[in-house]
Each structure stands twice: as structure tokens, then as C-alpha cells.
PDB file with one MODEL, atoms N, CA, C and O in Angstrom:
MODEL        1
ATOM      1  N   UNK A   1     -17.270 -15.199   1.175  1.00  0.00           N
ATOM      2  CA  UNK A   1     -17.366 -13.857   0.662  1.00  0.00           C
ATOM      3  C   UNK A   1     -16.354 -12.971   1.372  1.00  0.00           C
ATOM      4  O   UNK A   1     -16.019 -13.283   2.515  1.00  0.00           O
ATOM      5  N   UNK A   2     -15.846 -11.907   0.798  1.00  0.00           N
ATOM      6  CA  UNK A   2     -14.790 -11.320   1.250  1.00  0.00           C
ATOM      7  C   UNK A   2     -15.528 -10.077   1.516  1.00  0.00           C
ATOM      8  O   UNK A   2     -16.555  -9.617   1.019  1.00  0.00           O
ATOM      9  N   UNK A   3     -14.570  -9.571   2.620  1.00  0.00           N
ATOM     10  CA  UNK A   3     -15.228  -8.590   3.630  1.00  0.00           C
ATOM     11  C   UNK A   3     -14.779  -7.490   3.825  1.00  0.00           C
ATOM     12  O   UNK A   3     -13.782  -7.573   4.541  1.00  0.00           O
ATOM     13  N   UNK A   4     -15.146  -5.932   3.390  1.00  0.00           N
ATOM     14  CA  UNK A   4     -14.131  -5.611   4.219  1.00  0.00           C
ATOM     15  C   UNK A   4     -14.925  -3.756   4.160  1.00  0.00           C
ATOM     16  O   UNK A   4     -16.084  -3.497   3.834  1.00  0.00           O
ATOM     17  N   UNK A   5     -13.936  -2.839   4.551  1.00  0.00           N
ATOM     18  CA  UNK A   5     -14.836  -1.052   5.068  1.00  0.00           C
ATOM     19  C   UNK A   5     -13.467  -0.312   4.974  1.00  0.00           C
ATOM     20  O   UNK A   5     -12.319  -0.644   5.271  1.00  0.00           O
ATOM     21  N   UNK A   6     -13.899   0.568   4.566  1.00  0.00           N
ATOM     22  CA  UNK A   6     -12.862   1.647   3.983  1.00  0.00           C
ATOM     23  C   UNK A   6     -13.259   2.823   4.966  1.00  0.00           C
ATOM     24  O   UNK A   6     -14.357   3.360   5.111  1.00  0.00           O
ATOM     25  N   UNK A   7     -11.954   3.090   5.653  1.00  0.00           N
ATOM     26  CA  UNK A   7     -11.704   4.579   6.324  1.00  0.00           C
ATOM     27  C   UNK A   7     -10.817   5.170   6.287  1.00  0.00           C
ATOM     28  O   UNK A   7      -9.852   4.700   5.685  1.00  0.00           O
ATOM     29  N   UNK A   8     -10.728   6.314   6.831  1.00  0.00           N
ATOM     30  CA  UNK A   8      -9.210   7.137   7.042  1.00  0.00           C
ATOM     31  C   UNK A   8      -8.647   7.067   8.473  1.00  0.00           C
ATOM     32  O   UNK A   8      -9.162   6.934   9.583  1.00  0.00           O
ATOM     33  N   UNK A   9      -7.218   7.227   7.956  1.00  0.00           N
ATOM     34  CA  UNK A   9      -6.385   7.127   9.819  1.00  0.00           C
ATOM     35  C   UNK A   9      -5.995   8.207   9.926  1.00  0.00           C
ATOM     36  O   UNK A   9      -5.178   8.917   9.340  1.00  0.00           O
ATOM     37  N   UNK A  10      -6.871   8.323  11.013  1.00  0.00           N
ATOM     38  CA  UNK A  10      -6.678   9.496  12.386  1.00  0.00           C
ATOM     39  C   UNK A  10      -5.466   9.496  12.956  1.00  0.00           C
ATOM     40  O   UNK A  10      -4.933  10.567  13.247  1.00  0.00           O
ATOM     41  N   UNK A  11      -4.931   8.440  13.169  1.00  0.00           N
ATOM     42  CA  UNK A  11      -3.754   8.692  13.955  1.00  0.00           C
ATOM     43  C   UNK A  11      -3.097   7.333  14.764  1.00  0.00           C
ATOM     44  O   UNK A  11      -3.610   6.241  14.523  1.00  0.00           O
ATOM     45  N   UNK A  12      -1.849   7.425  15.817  1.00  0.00           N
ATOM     46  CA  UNK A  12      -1.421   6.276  16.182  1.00  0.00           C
ATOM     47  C   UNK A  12      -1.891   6.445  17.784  1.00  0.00           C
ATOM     48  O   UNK A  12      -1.881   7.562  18.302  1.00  0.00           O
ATOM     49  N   UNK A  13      -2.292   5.282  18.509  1.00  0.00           N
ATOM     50  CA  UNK A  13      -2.463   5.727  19.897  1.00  0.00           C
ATOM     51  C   UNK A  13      -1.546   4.387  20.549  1.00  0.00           C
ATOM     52  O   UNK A  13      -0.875   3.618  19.861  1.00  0.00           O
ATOM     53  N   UNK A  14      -1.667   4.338  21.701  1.00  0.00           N
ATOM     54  CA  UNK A  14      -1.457   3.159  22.696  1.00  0.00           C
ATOM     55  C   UNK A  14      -2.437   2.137  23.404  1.00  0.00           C
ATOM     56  O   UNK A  14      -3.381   2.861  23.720  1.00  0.00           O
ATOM     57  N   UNK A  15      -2.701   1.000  23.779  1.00  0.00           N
ATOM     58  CA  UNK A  15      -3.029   0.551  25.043  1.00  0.00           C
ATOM     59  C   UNK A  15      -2.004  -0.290  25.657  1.00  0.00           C
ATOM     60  O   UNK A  15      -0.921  -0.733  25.276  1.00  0.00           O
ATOM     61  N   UNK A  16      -2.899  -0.393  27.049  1.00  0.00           N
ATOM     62  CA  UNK A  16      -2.035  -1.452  27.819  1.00  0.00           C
ATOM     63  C   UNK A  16      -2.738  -2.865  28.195  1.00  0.00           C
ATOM     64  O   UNK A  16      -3.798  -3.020  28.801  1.00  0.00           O
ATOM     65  N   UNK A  17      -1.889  -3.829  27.687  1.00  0.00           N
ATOM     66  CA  UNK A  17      -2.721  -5.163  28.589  1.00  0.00           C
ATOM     67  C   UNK A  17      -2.768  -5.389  30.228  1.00  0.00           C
ATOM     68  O   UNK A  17      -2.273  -4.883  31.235  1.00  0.00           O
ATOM     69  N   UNK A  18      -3.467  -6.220  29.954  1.00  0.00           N
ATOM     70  CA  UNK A  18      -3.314  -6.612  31.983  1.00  0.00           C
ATOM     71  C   UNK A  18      -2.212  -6.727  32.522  1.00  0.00           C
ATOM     72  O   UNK A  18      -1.921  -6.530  33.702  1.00  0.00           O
ATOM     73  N   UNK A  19      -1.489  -7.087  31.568  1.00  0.00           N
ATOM     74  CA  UNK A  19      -0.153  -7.424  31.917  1.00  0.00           C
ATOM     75  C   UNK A  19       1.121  -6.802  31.956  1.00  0.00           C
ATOM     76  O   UNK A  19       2.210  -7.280  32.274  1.00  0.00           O
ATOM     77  N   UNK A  20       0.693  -5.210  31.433  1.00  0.00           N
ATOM     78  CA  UNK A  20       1.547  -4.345  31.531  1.00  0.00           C
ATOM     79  C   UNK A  20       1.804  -4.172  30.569  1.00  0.00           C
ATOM     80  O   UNK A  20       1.741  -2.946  30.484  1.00  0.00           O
ATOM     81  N   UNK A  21       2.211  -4.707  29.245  1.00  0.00           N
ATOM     82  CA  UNK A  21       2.643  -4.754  27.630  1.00  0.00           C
ATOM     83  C   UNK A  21       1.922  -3.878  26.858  1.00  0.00           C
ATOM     84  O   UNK A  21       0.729  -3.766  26.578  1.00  0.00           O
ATOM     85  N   UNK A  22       3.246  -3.096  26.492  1.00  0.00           N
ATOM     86  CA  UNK A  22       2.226  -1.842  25.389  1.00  0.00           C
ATOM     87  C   UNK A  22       2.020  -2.276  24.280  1.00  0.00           C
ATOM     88  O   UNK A  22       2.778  -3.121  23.804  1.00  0.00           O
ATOM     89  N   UNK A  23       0.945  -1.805  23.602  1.00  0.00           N
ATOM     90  CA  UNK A  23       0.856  -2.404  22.311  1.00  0.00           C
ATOM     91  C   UNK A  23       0.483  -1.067  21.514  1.00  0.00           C
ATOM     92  O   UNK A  23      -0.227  -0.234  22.076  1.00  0.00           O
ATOM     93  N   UNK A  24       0.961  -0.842  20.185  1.00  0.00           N
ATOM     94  CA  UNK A  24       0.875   0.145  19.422  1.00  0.00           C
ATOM     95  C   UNK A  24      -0.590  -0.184  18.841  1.00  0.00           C
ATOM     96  O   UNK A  24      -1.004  -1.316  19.092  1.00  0.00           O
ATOM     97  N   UNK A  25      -1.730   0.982  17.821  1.00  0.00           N
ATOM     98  CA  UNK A  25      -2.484   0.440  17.287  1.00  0.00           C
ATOM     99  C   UNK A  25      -3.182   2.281  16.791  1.00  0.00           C
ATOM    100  O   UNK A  25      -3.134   3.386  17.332  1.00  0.00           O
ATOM    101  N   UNK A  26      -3.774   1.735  15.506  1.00  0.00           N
ATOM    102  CA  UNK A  26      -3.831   2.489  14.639  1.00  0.00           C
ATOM    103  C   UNK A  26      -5.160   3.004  14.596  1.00  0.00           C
ATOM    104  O   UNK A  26      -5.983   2.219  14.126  1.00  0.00           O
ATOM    105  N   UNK A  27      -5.584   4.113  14.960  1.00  0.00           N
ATOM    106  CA  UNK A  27      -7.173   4.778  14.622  1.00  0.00           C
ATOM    107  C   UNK A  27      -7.586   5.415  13.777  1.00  0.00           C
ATOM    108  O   UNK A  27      -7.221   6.536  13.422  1.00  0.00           O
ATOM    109  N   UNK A  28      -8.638   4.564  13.243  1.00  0.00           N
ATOM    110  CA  UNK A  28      -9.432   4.378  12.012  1.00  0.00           C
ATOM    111  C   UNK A  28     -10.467   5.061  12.273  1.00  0.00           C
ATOM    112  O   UNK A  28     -10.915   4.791  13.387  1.00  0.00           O
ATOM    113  N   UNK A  29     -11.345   6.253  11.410  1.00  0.00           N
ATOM    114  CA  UNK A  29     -12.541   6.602  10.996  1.00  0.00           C
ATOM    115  C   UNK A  29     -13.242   6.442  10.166  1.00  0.00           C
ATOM    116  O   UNK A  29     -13.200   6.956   9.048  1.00  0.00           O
ATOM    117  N   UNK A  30     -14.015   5.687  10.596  1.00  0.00           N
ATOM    118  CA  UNK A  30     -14.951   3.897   9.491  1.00  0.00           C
ATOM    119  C   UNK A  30     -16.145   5.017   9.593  1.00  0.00           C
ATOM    120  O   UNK A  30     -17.059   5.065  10.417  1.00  0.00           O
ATOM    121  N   UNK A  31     -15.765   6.195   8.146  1.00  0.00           N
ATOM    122  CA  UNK A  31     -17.218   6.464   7.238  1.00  0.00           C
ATOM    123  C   UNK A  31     -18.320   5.647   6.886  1.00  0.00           C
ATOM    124  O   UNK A  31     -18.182   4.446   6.653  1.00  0.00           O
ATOM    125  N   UNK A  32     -19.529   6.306   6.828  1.00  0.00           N
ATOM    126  CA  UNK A  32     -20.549   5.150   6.654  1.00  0.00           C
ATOM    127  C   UNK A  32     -19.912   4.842   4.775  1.00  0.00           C
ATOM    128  O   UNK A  32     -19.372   5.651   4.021  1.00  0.00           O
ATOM    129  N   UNK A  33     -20.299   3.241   4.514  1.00  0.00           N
ATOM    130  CA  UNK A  33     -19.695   2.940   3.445  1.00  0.00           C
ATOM    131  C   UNK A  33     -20.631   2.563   2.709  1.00  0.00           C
ATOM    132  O   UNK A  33     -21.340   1.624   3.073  1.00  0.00           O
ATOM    133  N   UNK A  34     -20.946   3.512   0.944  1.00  0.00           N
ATOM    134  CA  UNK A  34     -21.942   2.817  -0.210  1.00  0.00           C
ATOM    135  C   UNK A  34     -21.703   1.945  -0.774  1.00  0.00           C
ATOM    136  O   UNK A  34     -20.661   2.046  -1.420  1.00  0.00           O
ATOM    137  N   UNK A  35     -22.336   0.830  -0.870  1.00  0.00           N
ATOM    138  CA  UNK A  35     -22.426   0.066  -2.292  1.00  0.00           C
ATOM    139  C   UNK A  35     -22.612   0.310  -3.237  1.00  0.00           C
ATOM    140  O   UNK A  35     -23.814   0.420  -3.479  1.00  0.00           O
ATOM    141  N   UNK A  36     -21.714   0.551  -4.343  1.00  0.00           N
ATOM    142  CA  UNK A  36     -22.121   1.197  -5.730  1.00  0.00           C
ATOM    143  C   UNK A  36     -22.608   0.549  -7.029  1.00  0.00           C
ATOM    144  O   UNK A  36     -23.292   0.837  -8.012  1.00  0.00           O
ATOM    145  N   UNK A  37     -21.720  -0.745  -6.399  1.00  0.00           N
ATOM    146  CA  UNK A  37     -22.225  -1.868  -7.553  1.00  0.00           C
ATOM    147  C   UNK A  37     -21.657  -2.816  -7.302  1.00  0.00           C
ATOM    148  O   UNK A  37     -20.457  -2.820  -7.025  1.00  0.00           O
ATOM    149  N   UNK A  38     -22.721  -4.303  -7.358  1.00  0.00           N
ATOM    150  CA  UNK A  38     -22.508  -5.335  -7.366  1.00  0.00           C
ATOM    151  C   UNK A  38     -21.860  -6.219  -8.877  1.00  0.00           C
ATOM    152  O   UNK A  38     -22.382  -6.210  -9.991  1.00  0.00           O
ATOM    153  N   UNK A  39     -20.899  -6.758  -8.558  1.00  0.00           N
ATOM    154  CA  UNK A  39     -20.710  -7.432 -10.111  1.00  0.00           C
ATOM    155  C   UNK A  39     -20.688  -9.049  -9.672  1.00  0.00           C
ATOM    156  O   UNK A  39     -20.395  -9.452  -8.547  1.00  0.00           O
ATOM    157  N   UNK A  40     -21.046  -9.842 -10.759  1.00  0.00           N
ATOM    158  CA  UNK A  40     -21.293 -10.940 -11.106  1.00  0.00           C
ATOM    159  C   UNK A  40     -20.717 -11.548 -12.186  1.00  0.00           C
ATOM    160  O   UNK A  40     -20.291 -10.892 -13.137  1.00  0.00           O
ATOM    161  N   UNK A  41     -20.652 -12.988 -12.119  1.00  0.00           N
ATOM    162  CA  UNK A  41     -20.047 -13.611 -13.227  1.00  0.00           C
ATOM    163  C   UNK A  41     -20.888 -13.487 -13.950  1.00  0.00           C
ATOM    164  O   UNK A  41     -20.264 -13.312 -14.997  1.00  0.00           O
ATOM    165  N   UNK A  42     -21.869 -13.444 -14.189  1.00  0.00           N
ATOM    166  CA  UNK A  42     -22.844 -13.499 -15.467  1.00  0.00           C
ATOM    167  C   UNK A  42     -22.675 -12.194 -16.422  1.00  0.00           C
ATOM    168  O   UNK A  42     -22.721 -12.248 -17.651  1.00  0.00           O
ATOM    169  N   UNK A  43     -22.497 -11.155 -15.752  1.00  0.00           N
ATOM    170  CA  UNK A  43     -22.298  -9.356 -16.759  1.00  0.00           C
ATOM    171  C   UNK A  43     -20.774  -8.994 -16.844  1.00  0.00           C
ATOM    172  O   UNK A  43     -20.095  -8.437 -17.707  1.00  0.00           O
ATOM    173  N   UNK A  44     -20.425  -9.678 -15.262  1.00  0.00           N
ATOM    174  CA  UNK A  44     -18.833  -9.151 -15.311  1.00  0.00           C
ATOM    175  C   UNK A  44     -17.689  -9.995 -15.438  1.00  0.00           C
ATOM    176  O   UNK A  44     -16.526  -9.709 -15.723  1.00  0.00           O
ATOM    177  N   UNK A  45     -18.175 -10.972 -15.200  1.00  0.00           N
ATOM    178  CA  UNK A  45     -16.609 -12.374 -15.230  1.00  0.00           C
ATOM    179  C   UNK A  45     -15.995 -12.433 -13.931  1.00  0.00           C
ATOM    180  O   UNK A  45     -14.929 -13.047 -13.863  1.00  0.00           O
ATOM    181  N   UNK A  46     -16.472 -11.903 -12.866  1.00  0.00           N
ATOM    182  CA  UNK A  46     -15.770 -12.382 -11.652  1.00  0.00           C
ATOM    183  C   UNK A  46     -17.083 -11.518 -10.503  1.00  0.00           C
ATOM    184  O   UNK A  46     -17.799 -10.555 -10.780  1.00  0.00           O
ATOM    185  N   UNK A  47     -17.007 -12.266  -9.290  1.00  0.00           N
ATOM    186  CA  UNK A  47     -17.761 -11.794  -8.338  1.00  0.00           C
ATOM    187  C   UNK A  47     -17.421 -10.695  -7.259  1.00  0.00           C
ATOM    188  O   UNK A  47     -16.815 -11.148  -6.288  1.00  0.00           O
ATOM    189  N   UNK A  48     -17.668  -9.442  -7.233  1.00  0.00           N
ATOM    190  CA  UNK A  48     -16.751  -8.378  -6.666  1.00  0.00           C
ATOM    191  C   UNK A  48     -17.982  -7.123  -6.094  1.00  0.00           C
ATOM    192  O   UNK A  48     -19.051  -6.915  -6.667  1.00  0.00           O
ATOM    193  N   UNK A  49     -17.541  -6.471  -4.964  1.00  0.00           N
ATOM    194  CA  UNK A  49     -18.498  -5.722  -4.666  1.00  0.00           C
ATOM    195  C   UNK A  49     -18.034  -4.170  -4.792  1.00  0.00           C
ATOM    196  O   UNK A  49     -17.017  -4.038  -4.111  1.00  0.00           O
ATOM    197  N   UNK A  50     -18.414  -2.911  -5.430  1.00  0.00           N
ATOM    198  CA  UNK A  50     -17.985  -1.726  -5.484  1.00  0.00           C
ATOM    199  C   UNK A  50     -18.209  -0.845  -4.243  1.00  0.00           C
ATOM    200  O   UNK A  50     -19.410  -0.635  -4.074  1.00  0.00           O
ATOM    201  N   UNK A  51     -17.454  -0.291  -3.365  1.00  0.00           N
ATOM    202  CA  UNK A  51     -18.133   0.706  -2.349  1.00  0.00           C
ATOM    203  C   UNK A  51     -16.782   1.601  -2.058  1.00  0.00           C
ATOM    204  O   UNK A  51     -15.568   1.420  -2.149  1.00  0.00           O
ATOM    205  N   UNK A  52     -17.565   2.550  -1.703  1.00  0.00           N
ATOM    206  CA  UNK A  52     -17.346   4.165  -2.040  1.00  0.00           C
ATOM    207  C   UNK A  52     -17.575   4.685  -0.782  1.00  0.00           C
ATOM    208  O   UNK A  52     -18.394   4.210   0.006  1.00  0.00           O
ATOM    209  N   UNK A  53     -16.680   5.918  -0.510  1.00  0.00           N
ATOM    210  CA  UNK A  53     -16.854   6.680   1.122  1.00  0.00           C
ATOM    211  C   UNK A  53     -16.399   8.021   0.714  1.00  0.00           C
ATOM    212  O   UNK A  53     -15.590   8.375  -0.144  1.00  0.00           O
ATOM    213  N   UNK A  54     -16.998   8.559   1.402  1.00  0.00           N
ATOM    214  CA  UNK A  54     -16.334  10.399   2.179  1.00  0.00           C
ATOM    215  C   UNK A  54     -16.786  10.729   0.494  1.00  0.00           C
ATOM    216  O   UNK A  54     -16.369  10.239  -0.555  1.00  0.00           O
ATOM    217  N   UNK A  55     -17.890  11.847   0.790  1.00  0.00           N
ATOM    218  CA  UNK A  55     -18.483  12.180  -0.294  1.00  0.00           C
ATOM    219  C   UNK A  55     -17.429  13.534  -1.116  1.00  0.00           C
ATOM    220  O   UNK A  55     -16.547  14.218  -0.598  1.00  0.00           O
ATOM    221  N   UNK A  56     -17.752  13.543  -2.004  1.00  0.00           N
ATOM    222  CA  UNK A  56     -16.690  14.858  -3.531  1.00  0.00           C
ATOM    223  C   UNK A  56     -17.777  15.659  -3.676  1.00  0.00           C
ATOM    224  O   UNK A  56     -18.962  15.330  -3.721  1.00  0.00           O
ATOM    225  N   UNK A  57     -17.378  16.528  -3.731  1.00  0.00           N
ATOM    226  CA  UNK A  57     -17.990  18.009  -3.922  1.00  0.00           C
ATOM    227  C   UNK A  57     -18.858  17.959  -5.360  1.00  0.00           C
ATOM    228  O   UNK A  57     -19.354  16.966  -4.827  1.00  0.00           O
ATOM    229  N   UNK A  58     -19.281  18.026  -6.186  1.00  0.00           N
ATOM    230  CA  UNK A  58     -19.993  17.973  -7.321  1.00  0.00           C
ATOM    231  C   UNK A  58     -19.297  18.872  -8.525  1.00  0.00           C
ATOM    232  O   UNK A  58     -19.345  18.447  -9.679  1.00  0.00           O
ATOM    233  N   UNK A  59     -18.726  19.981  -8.255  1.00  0.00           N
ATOM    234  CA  UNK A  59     -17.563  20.695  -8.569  1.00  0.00           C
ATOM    235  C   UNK A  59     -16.874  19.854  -8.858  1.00  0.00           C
ATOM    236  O   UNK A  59     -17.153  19.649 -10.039  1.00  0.00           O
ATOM    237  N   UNK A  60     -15.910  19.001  -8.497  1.00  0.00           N
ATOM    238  CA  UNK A  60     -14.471  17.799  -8.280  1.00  0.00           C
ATOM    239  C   UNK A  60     -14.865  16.543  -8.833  1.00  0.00           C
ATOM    240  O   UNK A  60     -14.020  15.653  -8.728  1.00  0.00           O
ATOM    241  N   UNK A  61     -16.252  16.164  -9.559  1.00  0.00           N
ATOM    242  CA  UNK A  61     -16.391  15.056 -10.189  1.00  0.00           C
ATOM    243  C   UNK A  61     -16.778  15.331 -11.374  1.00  0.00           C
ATOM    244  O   UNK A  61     -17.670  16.149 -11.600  1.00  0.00           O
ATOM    245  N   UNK A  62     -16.102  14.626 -12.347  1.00  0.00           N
ATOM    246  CA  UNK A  62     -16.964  14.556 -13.939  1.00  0.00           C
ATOM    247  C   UNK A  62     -17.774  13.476 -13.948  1.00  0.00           C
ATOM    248  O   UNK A  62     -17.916  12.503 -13.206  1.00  0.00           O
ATOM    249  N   UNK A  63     -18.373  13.932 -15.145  1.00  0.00           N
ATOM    250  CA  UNK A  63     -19.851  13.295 -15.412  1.00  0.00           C
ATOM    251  C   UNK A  63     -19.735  11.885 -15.112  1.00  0.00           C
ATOM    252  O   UNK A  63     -20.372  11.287 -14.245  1.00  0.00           O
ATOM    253  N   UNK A  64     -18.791  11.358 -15.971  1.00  0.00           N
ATOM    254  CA  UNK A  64     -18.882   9.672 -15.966  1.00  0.00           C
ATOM    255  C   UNK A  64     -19.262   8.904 -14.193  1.00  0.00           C
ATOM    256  O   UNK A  64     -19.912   7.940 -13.788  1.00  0.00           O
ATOM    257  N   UNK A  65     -18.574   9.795 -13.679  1.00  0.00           N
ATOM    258  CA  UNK A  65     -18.608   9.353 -12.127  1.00  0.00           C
ATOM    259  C   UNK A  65     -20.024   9.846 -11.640  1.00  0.00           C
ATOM    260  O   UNK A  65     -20.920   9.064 -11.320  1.00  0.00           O
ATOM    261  N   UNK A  66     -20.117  10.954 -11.620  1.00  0.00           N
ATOM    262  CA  UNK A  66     -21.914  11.642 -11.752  1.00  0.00           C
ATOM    263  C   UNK A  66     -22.477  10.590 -12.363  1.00  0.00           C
ATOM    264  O   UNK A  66     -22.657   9.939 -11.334  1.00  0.00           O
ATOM    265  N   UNK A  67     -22.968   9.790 -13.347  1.00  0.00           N
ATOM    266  CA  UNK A  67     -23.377   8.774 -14.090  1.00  0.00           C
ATOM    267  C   UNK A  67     -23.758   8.038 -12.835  1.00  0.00           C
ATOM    268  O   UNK A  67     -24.684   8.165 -12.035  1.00  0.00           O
ATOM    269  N   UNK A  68     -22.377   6.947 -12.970  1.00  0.00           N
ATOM    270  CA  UNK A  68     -21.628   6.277 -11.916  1.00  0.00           C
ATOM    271  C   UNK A  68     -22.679   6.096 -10.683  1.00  0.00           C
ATOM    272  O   UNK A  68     -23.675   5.381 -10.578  1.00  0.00           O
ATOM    273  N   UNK A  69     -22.091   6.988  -9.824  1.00  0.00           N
ATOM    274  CA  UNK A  69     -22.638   7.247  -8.196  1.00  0.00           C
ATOM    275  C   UNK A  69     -24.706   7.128  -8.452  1.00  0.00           C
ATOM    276  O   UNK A  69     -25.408   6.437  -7.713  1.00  0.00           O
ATOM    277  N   UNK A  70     -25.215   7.898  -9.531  1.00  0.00           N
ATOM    278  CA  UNK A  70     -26.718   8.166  -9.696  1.00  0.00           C
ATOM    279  C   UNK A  70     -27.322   6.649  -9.567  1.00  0.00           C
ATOM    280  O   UNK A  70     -28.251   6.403  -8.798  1.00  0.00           O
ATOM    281  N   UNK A  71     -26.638   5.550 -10.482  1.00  0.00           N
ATOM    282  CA  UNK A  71     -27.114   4.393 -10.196  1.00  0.00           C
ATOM    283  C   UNK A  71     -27.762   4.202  -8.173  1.00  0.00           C
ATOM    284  O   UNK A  71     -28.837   4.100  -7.582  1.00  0.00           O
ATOM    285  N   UNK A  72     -26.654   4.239  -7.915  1.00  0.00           N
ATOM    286  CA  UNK A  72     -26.875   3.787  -6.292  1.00  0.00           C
ATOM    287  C   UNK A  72     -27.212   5.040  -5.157  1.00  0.00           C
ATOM    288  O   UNK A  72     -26.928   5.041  -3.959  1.00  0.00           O
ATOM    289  N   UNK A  73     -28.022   6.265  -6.073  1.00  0.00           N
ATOM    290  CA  UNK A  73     -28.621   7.076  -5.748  1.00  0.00           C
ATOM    291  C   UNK A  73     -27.873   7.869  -4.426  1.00  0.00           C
ATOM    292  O   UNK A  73     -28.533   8.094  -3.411  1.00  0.00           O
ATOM    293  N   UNK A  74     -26.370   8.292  -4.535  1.00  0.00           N
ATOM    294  CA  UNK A  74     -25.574   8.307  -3.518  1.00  0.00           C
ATOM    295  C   UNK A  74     -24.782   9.512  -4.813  1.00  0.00           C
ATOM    296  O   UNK A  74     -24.768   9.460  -6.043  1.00  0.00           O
ATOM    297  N   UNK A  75     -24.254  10.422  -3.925  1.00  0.00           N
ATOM    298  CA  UNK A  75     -23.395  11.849  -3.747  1.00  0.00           C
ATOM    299  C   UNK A  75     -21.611  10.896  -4.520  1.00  0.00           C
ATOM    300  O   UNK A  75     -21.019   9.865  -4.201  1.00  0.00           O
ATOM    301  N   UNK A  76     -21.422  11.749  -5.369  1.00  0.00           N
ATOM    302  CA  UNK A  76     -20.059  11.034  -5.896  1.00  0.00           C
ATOM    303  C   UNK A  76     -19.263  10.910  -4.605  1.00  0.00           C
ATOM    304  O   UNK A  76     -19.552  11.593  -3.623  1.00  0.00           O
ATOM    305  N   UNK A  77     -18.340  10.108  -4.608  1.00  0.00           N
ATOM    306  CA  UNK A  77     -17.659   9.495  -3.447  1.00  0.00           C
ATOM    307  C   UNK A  77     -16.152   9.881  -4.020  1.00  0.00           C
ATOM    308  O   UNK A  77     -15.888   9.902  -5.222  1.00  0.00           O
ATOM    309  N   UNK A  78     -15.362  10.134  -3.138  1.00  0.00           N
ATOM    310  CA  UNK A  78     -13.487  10.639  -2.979  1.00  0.00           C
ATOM    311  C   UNK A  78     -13.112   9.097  -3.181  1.00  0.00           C
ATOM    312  O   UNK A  78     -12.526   8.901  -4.245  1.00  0.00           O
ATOM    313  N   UNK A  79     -13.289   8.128  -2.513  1.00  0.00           N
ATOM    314  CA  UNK A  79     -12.824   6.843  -3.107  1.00  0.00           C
ATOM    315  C   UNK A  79     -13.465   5.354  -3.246  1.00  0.00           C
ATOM    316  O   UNK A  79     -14.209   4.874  -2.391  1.00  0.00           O
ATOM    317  N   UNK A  80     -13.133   4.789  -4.264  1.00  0.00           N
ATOM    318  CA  UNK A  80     -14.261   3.747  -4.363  1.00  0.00           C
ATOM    319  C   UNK A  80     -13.071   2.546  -4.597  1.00  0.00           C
ATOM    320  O   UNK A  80     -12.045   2.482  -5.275  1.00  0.00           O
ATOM    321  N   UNK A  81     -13.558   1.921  -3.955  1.00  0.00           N
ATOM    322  CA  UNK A  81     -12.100   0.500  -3.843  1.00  0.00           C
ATOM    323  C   UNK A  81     -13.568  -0.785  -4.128  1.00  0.00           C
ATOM    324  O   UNK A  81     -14.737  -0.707  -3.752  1.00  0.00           O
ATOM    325  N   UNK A  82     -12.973  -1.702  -4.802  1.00  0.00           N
ATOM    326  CA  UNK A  82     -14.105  -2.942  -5.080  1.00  0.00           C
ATOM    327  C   UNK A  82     -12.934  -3.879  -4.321  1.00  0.00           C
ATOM    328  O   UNK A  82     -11.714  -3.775  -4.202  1.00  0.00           O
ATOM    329  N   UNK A  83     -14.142  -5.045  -3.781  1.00  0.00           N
ATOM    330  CA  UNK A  83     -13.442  -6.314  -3.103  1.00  0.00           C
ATOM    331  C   UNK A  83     -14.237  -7.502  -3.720  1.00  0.00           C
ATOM    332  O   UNK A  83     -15.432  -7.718  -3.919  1.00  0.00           O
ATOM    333  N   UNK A  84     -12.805  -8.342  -3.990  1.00  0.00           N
ATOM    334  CA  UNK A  84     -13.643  -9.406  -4.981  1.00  0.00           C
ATOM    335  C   UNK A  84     -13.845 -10.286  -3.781  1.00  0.00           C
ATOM    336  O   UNK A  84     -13.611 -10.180  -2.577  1.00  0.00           O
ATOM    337  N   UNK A  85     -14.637 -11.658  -4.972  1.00  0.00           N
ATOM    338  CA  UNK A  85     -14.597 -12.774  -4.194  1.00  0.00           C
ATOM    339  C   UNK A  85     -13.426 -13.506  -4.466  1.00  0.00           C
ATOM    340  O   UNK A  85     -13.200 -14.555  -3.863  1.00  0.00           O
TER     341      UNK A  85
ENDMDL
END
């Protein structure tokens, strides 16, 4: 099963190893993340999971997405990325 969490980047920082070697590396703010919908080969033709972060104003969403989000009883979401299998 494929894995994965959607955030936004904060920014670039540094560390150092034991060994003195800098290494560049990227900071991530890992929103808590919804499941919006599960799909299946049986309804959908491939196995894939929907999830959604950092909630939209209610103002900034149309209905279909209002629809949408009500299933999984969750606030319309700014972005929803699916990860298959």
C-alpha cells in the first residue's frame, strides 16, 4: 500500500553530522490529514486513497466540493491529492 501526508514548506534549515558535514533539509508542516474517500476496484477501477488538508473558508468552496467534504463529515479542504495503489 502506498503511503504518504501532505504539508506545506516552512522553509530551508541546516544540520550537522558528527562528523562535521552540513546537510541541507527542508521543513515541513504535516497538517493533521482527512480521508475523504476510499476508492476500490469494485466502484472505481483502481485502488487509491483521497485526503485533504488545511481547511477553505466556506465562502471559497462551491457546492460540489461542499457535497464532497460532507461525506467524510470534515470542513472543505484547500487541497486534496489521492495516492493510488
Amino acid at each position: 500500500m502506498t503511503k504518504g501526508i501532505l504539508g506545506k514548506k516552512v522553509g530551508m534549515t541546516q544540520i550537522f553530522t558528527e562528523a562535521g558535514e552540513l546537510i541541507p533539509v527542508t521543513v515541513v508542516e504535516a497538517t493533521p490529514n482527512v480521508v475523504l474517500q476510499v476508492k476500490t476496484v469494485e466502484t472505481d477501477g483502481y485502488n487509491a486513497v483521497q485526503v485533504g488538508f488545511d481547511d477553505l473558508r466556506d465562502v471559497l468552496s462551491n457546492k460540489p466540493a461542499k457535497g464532497h467534504v460532507a461525506k467524510a463529515n470534515t470542513a472543505p479542504k484547500r487541497f486534496i491529492r489521492e495516492f493510488k495503489n
